[in-house]
N, C-alpha and C positions, 0 to 999 in steps of 0.2 A: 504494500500500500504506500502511497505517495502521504507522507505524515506533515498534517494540519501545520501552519506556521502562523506565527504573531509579528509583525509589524513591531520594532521597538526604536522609539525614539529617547534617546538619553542626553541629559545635559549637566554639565560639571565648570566647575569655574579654571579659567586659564590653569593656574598654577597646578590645578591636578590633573590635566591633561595626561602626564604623562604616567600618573600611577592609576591613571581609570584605564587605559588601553592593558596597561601590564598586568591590572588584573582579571579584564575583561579575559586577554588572553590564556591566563589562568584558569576562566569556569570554561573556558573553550567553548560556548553558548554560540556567538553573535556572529553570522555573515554580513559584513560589512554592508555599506554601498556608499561607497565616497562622494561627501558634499562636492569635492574638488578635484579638481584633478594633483595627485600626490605628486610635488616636487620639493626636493630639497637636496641641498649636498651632500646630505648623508645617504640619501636615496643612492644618485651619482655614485658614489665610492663604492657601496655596494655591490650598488649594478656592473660597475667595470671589475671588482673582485672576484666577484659571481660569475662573471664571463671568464674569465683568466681562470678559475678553479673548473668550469665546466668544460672548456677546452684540455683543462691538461686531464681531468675523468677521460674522456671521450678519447683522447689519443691511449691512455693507459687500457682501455674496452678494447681498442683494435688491436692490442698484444697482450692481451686475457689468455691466449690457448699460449702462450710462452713462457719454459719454465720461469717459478718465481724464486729470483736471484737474491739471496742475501737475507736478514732478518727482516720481521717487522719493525720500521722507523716509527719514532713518532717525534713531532714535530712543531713549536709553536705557533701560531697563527701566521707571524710577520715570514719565519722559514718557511712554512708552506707556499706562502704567496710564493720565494724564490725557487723554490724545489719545482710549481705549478710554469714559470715561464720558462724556465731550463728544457722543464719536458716538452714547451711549445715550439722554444728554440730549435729543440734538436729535433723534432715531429717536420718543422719547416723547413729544414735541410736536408731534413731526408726525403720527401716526398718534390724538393728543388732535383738532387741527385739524381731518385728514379723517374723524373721526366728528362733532367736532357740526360742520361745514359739510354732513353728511347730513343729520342734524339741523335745521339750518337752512335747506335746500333743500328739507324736506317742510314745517315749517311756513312757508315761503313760497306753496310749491303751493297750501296750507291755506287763507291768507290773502289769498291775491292778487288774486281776485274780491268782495275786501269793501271794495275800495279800501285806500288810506293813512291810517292816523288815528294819535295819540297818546294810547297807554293813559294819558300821566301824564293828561291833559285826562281821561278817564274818571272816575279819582282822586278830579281836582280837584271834577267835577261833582257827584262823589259827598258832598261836605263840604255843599254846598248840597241836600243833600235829592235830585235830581236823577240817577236810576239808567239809567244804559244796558247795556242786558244783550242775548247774542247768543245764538238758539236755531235747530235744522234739526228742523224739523217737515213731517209731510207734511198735501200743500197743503190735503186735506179738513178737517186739525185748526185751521188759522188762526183759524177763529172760537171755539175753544176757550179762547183767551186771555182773561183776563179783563177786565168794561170798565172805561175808566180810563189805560188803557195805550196809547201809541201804536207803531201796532207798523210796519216798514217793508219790505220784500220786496224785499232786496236782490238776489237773484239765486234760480233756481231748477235743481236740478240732478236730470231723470228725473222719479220722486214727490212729490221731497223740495223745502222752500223753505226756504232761509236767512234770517231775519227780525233783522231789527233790532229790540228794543222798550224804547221811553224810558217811563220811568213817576215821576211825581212819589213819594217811599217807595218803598218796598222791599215791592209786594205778592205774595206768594205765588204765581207761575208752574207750573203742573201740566208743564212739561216741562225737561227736562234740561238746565242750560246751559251751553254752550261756553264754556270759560276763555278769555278775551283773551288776546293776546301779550301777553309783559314788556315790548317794544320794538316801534317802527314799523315798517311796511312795508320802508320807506325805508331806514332804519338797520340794520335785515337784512341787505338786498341790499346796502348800504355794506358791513357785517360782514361779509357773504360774498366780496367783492370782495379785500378785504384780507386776508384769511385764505388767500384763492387765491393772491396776491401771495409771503402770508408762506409759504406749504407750498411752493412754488417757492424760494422762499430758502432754508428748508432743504432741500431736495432737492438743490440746488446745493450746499449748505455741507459734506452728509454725501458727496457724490458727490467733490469736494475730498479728504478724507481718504483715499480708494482708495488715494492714494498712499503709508499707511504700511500697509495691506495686506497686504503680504509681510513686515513685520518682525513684525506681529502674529500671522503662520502659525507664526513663529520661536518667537516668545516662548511662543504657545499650546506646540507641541513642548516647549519647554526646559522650562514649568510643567509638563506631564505625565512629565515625566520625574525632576522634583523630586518629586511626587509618587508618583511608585510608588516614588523611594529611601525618601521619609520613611515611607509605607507599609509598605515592609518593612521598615523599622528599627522602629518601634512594633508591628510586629505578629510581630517574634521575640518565643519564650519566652526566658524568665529563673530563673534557678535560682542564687541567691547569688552567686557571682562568674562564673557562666558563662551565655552568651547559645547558643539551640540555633535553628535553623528546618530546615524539610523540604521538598521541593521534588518537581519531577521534571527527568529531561533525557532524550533520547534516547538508547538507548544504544550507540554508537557514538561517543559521548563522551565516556566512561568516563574515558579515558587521559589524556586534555584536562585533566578534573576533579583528577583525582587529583596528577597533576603539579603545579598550582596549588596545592590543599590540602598536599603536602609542603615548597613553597616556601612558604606565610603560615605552615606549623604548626598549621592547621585541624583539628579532627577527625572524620572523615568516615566514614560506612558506608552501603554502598550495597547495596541488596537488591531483590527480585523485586517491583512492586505487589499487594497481596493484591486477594482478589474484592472488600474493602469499600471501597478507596480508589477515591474522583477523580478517575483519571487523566486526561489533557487529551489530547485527541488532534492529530498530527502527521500529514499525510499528504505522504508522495512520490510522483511519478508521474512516467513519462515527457511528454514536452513535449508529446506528442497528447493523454493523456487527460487531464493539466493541462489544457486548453481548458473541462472543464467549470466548473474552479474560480472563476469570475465570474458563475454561474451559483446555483452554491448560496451564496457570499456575499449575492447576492439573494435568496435564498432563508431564509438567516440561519440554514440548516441545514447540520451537521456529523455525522458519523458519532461511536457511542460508541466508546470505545477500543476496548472487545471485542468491535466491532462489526466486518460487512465494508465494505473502501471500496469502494465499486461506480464508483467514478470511470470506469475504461475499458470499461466496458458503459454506463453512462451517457450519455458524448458518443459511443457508436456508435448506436444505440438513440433515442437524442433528437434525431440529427441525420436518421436516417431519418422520422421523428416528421415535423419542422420539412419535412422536403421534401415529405412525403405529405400534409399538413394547409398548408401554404401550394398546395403542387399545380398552379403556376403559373412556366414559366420566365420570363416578362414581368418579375413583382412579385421573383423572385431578382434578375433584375438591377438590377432600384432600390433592394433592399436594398443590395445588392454597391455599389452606385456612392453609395450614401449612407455606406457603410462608410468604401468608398477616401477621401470627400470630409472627413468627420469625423477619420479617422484623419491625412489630410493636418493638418487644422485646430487640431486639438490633442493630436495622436500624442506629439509629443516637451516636450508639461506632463504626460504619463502616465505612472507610474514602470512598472504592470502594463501590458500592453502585449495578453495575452492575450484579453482581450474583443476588440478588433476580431479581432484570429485565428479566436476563438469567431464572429462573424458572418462571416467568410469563409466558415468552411467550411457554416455553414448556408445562407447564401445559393444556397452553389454547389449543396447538395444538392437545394435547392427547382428550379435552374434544370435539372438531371440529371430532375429527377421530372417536371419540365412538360417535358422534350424525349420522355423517353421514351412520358407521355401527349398531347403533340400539344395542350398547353395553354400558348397565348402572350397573356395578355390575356383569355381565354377560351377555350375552345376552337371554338363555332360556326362563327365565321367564318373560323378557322383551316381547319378540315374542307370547306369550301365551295372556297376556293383547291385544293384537290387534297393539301394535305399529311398525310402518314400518319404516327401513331404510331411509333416506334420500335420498343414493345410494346402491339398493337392490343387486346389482353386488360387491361391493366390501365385499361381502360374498361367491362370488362363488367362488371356490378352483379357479378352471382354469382358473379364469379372474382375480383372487389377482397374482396366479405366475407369468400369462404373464406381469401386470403389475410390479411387481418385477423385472423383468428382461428390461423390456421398462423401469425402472426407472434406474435400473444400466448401462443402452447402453446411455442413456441421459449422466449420470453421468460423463461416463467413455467419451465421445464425448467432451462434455466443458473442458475435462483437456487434450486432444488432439489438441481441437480448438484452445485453452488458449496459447498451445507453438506453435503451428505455426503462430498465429498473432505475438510472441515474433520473431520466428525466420524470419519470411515477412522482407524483400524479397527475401533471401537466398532460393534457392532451397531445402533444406534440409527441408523446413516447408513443403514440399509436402510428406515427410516420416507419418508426422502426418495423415495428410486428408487419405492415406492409411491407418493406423489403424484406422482410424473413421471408414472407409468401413469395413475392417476386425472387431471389435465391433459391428455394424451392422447385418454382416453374424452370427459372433456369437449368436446375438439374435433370429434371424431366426432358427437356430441350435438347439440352445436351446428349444426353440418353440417347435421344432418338438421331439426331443429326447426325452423332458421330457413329453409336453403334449399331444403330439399323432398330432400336427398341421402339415399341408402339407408344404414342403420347395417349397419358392417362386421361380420360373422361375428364377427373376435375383439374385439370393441368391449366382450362382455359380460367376456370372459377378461380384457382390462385393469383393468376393476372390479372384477372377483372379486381378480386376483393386487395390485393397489394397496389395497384395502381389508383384505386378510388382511395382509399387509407391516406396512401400518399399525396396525391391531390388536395386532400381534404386538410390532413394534420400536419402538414411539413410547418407550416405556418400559420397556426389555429387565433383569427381573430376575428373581431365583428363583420369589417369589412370583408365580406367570403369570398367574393370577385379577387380583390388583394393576393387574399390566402391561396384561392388557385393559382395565381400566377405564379407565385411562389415555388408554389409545389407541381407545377407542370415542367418549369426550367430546372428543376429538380431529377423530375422525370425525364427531360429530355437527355442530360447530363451525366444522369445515372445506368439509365433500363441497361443500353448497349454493355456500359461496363460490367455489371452485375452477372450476364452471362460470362463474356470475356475471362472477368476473373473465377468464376466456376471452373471453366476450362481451363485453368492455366494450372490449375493441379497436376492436370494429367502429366505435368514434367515431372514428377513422383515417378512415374511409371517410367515414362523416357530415360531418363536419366540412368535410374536405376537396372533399365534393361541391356542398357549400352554395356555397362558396365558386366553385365554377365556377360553380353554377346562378346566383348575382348577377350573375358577370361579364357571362355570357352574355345573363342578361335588361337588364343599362343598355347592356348591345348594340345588343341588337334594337332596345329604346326609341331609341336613336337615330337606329338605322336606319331606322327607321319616319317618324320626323319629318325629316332631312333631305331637303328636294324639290330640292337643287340651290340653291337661292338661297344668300345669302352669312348672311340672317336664320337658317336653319336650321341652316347649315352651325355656324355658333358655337352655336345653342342644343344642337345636335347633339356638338361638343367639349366643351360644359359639362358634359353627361349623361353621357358616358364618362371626363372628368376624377373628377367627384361619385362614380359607381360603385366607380371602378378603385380612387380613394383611401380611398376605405371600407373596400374591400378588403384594401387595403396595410396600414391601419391596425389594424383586426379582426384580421388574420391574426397578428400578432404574440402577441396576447391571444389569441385561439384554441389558440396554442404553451403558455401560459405554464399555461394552465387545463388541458390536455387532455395536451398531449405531458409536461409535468413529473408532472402525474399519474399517469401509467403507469409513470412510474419510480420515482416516492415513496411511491406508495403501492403500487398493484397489485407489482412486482418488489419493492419491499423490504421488503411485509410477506411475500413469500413466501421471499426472503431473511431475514428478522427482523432485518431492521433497522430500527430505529425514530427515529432520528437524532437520540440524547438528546445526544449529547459537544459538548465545549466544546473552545476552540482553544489548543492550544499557544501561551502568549506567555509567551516567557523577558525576565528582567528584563534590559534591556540596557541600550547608550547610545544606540540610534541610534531 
């Protein structure tokens, strides 16, 4: 549930400004909302600290998988900063070195077939009158050169000839010429030698520092935490001798607040949030539907406050998704066992712990949907051993679509249902129970268009009684002339999509069939090639390795495009949700 918030406005005089934020931040209660926009120099110093500490985290992340060299350092604040630009230092020069030793490893390529020479000696020759110039013409133009000139064919590559031509002056050449290197052949590949040497020294030198690592995670923390004091200290209003800021908290924290504000002598009013403010949204949930919350942080979507949270239809819903679209008890279990292995690996550096939970229970629903389809790896060969289905119909085409489409008319019905218990008793909640009816017909519709099913007798009576409902209540007022119009552009805007999104389940099936039909065919391909010998038999394990893990892999991707889909978009525009809100983060200390 998205939990109720209070509007708080608080007001203290100048001089406690600064121990009202310090303890505000203490009950960790208040999401801001700056009167002003927060500037100050201590802001500044911060922020450039904060940059300089996150640059040198972020180069020490890209040599994470490198052994950790030497003790744990630790460090005071003013040494970190130095320890932090050292490692940006040498991050900078290393990543100078591996771009021109690319650089220099092409014009080697370039030059390497022209042999070794010394541009200065070119220079030189040049003071004496004495020109050597390098051109790549093709071979038919060689005599196009002028006479006078001696010209040399040094190498020839396809059409084209590389020529060398000496010429006493500087006569006029009708073709293009290649610039010399600055530097020898020689002296290159010395420079590149060295450069190799030197990019390994640094890599070593920043790999060294890992060790202060963990104090720089610290300090980053502690500088974010300066900053959002200083932030809300500059971005209270000010009113002569009195400092005011507004905020939100939960409200169930009412008492917490108010408590505090009688012991500092705060002055405090707490009120309802109107339709115009900001509020930031909070959500609770129990510990099962919690599992989706790792999910829409990836997602980097939140519900608006006055939005619904669809949290516990979500991870029911998306974990059915996840087992019908991977569709394979094989590929569950090396999720599962890649879970268990990660989660062993670095379970207790994880504060949220819920994301592997979240792949538990999708793995296990993917291996429930392959037991009950009789898909292990594929299903072919499964069926050939004698093993049956659990449920031998969720193999049949026309009884996977219809249920596809029965799963999307469900779907789409609880996020109808969902707003008119919100809107009860208002008549306007009878616009919903209309498109439930109209969803309905569409499944019927559907039924029959795509699978060849007879439309039912009262298929037309849902459309008539959904379409009048909606006409009638989209917009229920005196004026009914109004009210129709209302609810006609409604209709119009609606009907199409409401089928549409019925059918677009059927990517449940799609998806999930592809995905057998792969397995099944780097099956057979390898069936086909093993003759028994020990040669086939490995070319034979490479090709259901290469398949299966394609599989494995896709399948995820398949979830993330297909199964988050039908719940972000198809259920929550029919819920109206549109998932504008921002997250609750109260100023705290931790």
């Amino acid at each position: 549930m998205i939990v109720p918030m209070k509007k708080v406005f608080l007001v203290v005089q100048n001089k406690d400004a600064d121990s009202a934020i310090k303890n505000l931040r203490r009950l960790g209660l208040l999401h801001l909302e700056h009167e002003q926009d927060p500037k100050s120099r201590e802001i500044s110093s911060i922020q450039d600290e904060l940059n300089l500490v996150n640059q040198a985290i972020t180069v020490l992340e890209s040599v994470a998988q490198e052994p950790r060299l030497g003790k744990i350092k630790h460090e005071k604040q003013e040494g970190l900063k130095i320890v932090s630009q050292q490692i940006i230092d040498a991050h900078k020069r290393y990543e100078h070195l591996k771009e021109y030793s690319v650089t220099l490893k092409s014009h080697i390529n370039q030059w390497e077939r022209w042999g070794d020479f010394e541009p200065n000696d070119i220079q030189g020759l040049k003071k004496n009158n004495i020109y050597l110039r390098f051109y790549e013409v093709l071979k038919n133009q060689i005599n196009n050169f002028p006479k006078g000139v001696v010209i040399k064919n040094i190498f020839t590559q396809g059409a084209a000839a590389n020529c060398l031509v000496v010429s006493i002056g500087c006569p006029e050449i009708p073709f293009k010429e290649i610039e010399p290197p600055k530097i020898s052949l020689n002296a290159m590949k010395h420079r590149l030698s060295e450069d190799a040497r030197t990019i390994e020294f640094i890599k070593k030198n920043i790999a060294e520092h890992i060790c202060y690592e963990d104090d720089l995670l610290i300090l980053k923390n502690s500088l974010d935490k300066d900053l959002e004091f200083y932030q809300a200290l500059a971005g209270m209003g000010r009113d002569e001798s009195l400092t005011y800021l507004k905020g939100y908290m939960p409200f169930d924290a009412e008492m917490k607040l108010l408590t505090a504000a009688r012991k500092e002598g705060w002055g405090i009013l707490l009120k309802e949030p109107s339709e115009d403010d900001l509020v930031p949204t909070l959500m609770r949930n129990p510990a099962w539907a919690a599992l989706i919350r790792p999910l829409l942080k990836l997602l980097e979507i939140i519900p608006g406050y006055r939005e619904l949270d669809i949290s516990p239809l979500f991870i029911i819903f998306f974990s059915l998704f996840f087992g019908m679209l991977i569709g394979d008890a094989g590929y569950g279990l090396i999720y599962l066992f890649l879970t268990m292995f990660i989660h062993k690996r670095i379970g207790r550096r994880v504060k949220d712990k819920s994301a592997f939970f979240l792949f538990y229970v999708l793995s296990s629903c993917a291996i429930i949907w392959g037991i009950l389809t009789g898909n292990f790896f594929g299903h072919e060969w499964l069926a050939k051993t004698g093993f049956k289905p659990l449920v031998p119909a969720l193999n049949d085409v026309s009884f996977i679509q219809a249920f596809c489409f029965f799963i999307g008319a469900v779907h789409l019905s609880i996020a109808h249902s969902w707003r008119a218990a919100l809107k009860a008793p208002s008549l306007s909640a009878l616009a919903d129970v209309g498109w439930i009816s109209i969803i309905w017909a569409a499944f019927f519709l559907a039924k029959t268009l795509l699978l060849g099913d007879g439309f039912p007798f009262f298929g037309k009576w849902l459309i008539i009684a959904g379409l009048t409902l909606v006409l009638f209540f989209t917009s229920p007022q005196r004026n009914i002339l109004k009210g129709m119009g209302v609810g006609l552009g409604t209709i119009a805007l609606g009907l199409m999509n409401n089928f549409t999104d019925v059918v677009s389940y059927i990517r449940l099936f799609a998806v999930g069939l592809a995905g057998v039909a792969i397995a099944d065919a780097f099956n057979s391909m390898a069936a086909g090639i093993n003759k028994g010998t020990i040669i086939t038999l490995v070319v034979s394990g490479l090709i259901i390795l290469a398949g299966h893990t394609l599989n494995i892999i896709l399948g995820p991707i398949s979830v993330l495009i297909h199964g988050v889909r039908l719940n972000v978009l198809e259920f929550s525009g029919h819920a109206n949700v549109s998932w504008s809100g921002f997250e609750y983060k109260p100023l705290s200390e931790k």
